[in-house]
N, C-alpha and C positions, 0 to 999 in steps of 0.2 A: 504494500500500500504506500502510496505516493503522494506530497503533499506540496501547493508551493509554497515559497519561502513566507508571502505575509500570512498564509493560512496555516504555516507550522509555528508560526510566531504567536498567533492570537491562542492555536490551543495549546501551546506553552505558557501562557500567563494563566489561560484560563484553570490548566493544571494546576502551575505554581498558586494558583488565591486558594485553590480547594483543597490543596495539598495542606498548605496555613492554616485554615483554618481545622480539618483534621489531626492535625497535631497538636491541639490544642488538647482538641475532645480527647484525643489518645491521651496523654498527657495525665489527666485529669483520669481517667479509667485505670490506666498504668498504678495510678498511684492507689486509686480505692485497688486494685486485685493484690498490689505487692504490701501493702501495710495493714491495710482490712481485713480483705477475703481471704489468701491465702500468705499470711507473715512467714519469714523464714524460723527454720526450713523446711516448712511447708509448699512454699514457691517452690523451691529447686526439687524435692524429692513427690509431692502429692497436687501436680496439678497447676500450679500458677504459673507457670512458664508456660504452661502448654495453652492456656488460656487466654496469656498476653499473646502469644504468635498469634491465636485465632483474632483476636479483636485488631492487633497491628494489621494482619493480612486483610482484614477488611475495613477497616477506616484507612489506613496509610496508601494502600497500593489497589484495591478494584473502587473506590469510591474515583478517586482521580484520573485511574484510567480510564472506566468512563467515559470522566469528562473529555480527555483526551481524544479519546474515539469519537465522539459526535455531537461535541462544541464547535458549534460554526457561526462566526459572526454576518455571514451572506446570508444565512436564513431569516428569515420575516422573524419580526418581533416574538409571534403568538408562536413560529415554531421553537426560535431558542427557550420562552419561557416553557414549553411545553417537557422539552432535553432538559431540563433544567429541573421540574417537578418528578421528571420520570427518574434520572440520576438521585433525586431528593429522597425520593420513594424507595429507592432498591439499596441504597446504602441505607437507611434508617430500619428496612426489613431484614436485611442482611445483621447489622450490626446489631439489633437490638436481640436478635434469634443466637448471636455466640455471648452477648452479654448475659442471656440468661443462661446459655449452658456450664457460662464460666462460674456465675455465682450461685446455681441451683448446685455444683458441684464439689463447692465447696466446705473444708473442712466444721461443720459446727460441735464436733464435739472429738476430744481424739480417745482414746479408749482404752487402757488397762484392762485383759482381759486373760487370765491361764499366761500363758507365755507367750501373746501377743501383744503386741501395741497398734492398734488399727485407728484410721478416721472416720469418721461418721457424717452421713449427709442428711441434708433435712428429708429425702425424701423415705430415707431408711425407716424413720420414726413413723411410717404408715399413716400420717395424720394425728397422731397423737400427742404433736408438740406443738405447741401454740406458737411456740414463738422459740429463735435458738437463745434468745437474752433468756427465758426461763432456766437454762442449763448452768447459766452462770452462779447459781445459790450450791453448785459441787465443788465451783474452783473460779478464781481469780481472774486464770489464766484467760486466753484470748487467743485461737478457741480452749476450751476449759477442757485440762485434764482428768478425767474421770477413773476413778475402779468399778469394776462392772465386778462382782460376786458372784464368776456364773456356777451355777450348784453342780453338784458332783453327785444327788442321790438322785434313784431311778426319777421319783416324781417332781425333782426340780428341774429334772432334764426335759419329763413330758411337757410341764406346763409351759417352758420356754419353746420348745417344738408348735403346739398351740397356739400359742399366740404369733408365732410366725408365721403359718398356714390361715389362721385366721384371721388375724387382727395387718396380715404382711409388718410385720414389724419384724425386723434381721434382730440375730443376738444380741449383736453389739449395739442397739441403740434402746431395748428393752429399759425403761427406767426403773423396773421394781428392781433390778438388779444394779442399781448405781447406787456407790457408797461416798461416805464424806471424806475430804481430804485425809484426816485424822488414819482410817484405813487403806490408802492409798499409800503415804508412807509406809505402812507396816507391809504392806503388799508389794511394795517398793523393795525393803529391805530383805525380805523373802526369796526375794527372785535375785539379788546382788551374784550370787555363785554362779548360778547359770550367766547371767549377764556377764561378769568375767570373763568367764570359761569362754563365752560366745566368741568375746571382743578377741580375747589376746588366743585364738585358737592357732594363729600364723603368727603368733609373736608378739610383742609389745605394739601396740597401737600408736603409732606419730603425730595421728589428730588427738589422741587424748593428751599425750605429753603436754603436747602444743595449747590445750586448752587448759589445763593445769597452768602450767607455765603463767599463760596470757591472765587467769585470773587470781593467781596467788593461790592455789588451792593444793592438796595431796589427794592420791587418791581415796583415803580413806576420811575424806570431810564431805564425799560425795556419793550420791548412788545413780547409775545410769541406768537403760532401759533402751533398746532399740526399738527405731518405729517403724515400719512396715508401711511406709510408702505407697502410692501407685504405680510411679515411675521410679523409685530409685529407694534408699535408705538414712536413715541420720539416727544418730545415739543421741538422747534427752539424757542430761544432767541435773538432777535433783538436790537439794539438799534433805538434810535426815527428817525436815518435818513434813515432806513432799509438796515442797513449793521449785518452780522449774527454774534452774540456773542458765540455761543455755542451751548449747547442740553443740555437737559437730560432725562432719560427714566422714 
């Protein structure tokens, strides 16, 4: 496709203004998904990365190209404003359809569970969370760290089973089973051996030294816990009352 020169000029500004101004909106999303929605290292390990590409690819690069493709200043008024409403329409259909995948996706609860550390989405909870600010009376945190007590006798196993066929509520977002901070350390400190064992199975760990290191700490002023990602992994650092010192990957 071939263009002349004052017709590649006009839908190069016309690019360049709508390019500006998407990087605004990006900007401004970028910031609610990586501080908000998915904090590190949530971002890097459970989704916020992947969610910024989605909304970057669509607000930075098909809204403007677009415009590029079929921004013409020779066409009649009624038809530029027309290229103008239709480009308006398909980026705000577009972008608003990954803004909701990015933040229905996101982490609202992350989960202490047996020997898992998993995240929780709102749709997990079957409809039976009002709200994910509700979850915040378990933990501080953001999203809030939980213990989940999943039972170990026959009929605590059925009734969790139950209410996941029933009620579609997944294990991990079950609220009869979520316990207070207070048990979360204790379930924190339970699990420390295995967690060792986990980390230093290939040897001493260099990101932990290095977080040590970086916060004044030993290893024995801390308890860790791996968390089980979507895309990747990261070790949460605790203190002994199970409130979360940090990460590292």
């Amino acid at each position: 496709m071939q263009f002349s020169k004052p017709l590649l000029i006009t839908k190069l500004k016309a690019t360049a203004v709508h390019l500006s101004m998407s990087i605004a909106v990006f900007i401004y999303l970028a910031y609610q998904i990586y501080y908000n929605w998915y904090p590190e290292p949530y971002f890097t390990v459970d989704g916020g990365w992947q969610g910024i590409r989605l909304v970057g690819a669509v607000d930075l690069v098909l809204g403007p190209f677009i415009t590029f493709l079929i921004f013409d200043l020779n066409k009649s008024r009624r038809a530029i404003l027309f290229d103008l409403v239709t480009i308006a329409v398909i980026q705000i259909a577009v972008l608003t359809y990954g803004i909701y995948l990015t933040y229905s996706q996101r982490p609202v609860a992350v989960v202490v569970m047996d020997q898992f550390v998993l995240s929780a989405t709102m749709e997990q909870y079957g409809g039976k969370l009002g709200s994910a600010d509700d979850l915040q009376r378990f933990s501080d945190e953001k999203p809030p760290i939980i213990y989940s007590d999943f039972p170990l006798d026959r009929e605590g196993i059925d009734e969790v089973q139950r209410i996941k066929i029933e009620d579609k509520v997944l294990e991990l977002a079950q609220l009869q089973l979520y316990r207070s901070r207070s048990e979360l350390a204790v379930a924190l400190q339970e699990r420390q051996q295995a967690a060792r064992e986990l980390l230093e199975r290939d040897g001493p760990s260099p990101a932990f030294v290095d977080w040590l290191q970086q916060n004044g700490k030993t290893a024995d002023e801390v308890l860790i816990l791996r968390f089980e990602g979507r895309y990747g992994q990261a070790w949460l650092v605790f203190d002994f009352a199970g409130r979360l010192l940090g990460y590292f990957l």
